[in-house]
C-alpha positions in Angstrom: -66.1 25.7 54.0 -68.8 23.1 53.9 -67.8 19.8 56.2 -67.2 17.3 52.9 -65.3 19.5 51.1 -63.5 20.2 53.9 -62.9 16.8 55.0 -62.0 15.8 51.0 -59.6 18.8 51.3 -58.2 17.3 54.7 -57.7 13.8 53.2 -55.7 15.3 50.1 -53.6 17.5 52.4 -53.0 14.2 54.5 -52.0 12.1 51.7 -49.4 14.8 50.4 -47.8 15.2 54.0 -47.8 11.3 54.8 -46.2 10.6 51.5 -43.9 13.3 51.4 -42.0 12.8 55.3 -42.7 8.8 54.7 -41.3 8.3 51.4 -38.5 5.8 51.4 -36.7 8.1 49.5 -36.3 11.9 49.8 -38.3 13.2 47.7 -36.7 15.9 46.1 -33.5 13.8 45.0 -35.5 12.6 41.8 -38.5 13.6 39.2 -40.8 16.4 39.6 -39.7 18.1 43.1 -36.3 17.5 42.8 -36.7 19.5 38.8 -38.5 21.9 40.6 -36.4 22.3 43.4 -33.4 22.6 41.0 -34.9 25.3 39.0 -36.4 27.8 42.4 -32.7 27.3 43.3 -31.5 28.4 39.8 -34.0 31.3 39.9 -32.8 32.6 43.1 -29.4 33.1 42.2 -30.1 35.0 39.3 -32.3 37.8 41.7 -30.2 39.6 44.3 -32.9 40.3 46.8 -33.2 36.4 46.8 -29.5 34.9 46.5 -29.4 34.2 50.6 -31.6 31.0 49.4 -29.4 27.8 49.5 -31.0 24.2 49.6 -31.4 24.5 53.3 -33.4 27.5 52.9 -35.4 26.2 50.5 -35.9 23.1 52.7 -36.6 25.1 55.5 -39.4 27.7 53.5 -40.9 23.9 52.3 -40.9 22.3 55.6 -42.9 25.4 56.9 -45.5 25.5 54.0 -45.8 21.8 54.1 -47.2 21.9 57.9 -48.8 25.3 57.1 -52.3 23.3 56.4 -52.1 21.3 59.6 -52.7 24.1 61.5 -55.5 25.2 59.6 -57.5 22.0 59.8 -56.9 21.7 63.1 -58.5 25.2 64.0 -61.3 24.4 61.4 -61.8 20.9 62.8 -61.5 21.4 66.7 -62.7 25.8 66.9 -63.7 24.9 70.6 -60.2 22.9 71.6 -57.7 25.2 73.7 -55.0 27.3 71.6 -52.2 25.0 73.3 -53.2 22.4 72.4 -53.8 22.9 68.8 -50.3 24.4 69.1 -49.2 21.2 70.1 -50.2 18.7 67.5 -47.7 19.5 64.8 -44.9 19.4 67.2 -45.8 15.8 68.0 -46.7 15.4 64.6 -43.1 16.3 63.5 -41.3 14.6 66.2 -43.2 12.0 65.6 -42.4 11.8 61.3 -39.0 12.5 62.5 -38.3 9.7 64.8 -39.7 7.6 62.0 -37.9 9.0 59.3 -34.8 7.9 62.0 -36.2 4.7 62.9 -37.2 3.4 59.7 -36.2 4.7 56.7 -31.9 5.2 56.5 -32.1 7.3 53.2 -33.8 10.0 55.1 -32.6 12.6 57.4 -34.2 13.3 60.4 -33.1 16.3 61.7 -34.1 18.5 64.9 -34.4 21.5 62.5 -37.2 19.7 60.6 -39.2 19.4 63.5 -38.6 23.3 64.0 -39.9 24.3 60.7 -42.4 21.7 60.4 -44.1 23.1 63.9 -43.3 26.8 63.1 -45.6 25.7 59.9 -48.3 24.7 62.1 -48.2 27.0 64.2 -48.8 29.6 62.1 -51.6 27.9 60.1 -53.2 27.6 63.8 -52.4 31.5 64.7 -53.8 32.3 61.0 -57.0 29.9 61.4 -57.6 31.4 64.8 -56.9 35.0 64.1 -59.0 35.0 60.9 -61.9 33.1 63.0 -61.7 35.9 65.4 -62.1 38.8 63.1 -64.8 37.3 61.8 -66.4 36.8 65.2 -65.9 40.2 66.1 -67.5 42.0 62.8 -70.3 40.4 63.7 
C-alpha cells in the first residue's frame, strides 16, 4: 500500500474507532448500528448453526473486528518495532478507551471484557500483518 493511501486509510480507521468507544452514547442503542445490530441478531436466530449469538456475542465478534485494523497499521507503520511491543499497543489502547469510557462518559460501560476483545482484535491484526509480511519475505 502506497504511504498516503495508507495514511488516508489510517486516519479513517481512527476516526471510526475514536468515535465509536468515545461516543457519549453507546452507539448501537440508536440509528443505523443499533438497526443493524437488531437485525444480525434477528438473522441469527433464524440459522441453527448460528443461534449461540446473543448481544454479548455480537458485542464481543464487534469489539474484535473493531481493533482488528489497529494491529494492522501498526505492523504496516512500525515493520522494524519488536512483536511485543506492537502486541502491546492495543491493550493500552483499550484500557486506555475503557478507563475513559469509566471516567467520563456514565452512559457507557466499561467493562474488563472489552479490553479483552478489543486487544484479542489487535493482536490478531498484528499476528496477521506480520505473518503475511513474512511470507512475503520468504518467497522472495
Amino acid at each position: 500500500m502506497r504511504k498516503p493511501l495508507a495514511l488516508i486509510a489510517l486516519s479513517s480507521y481512527l476516526i471510526i474507532l475514536v468515535t465509536t468507544s468515545l461516543w457519549p452514547k453507546p452507539v448501537d442503542g440508536v440509528g443505523v448500528i443499533a438497526t443493524i445490530t437488531r437485525e444480525l441478531l434477528r438473522f441469527t436466530i433464524g440459522v441453527d448453526a448460528l443461534k449461540w449469538i446473543q448481544y454479548n456475542q455480537l458485542e464481543a465478534i464487534a469489539n474484535v473486528l473493531l481493533y482488528i485494523p489497529l494491529g494492522v497499521f501498526l505492523a504496516l507503520f512500525w515493520p522494524n518495532a519488536r512483536l511485543w511491543m506492537l502486541c502491546l499497543v492495543p491493550v493500552l489502547v483499550s484500557v486506555g478507551v475503557e478507563i475513559s469510557q469509566r471516567l467520563f462518559l456514565p452512559d457507557r460501560y466499561a467493562t474488563v471484557n472489552d479490553v479483552f476483545f478489543n486487544a484479542l482484535g489487535g493482536l490478531l491484526g498484528v499476528v496477521i500483518s506480520v505473518s503475511i509480511r513474512q511470507r512475503m519475505k520468504n518467497s522472495k
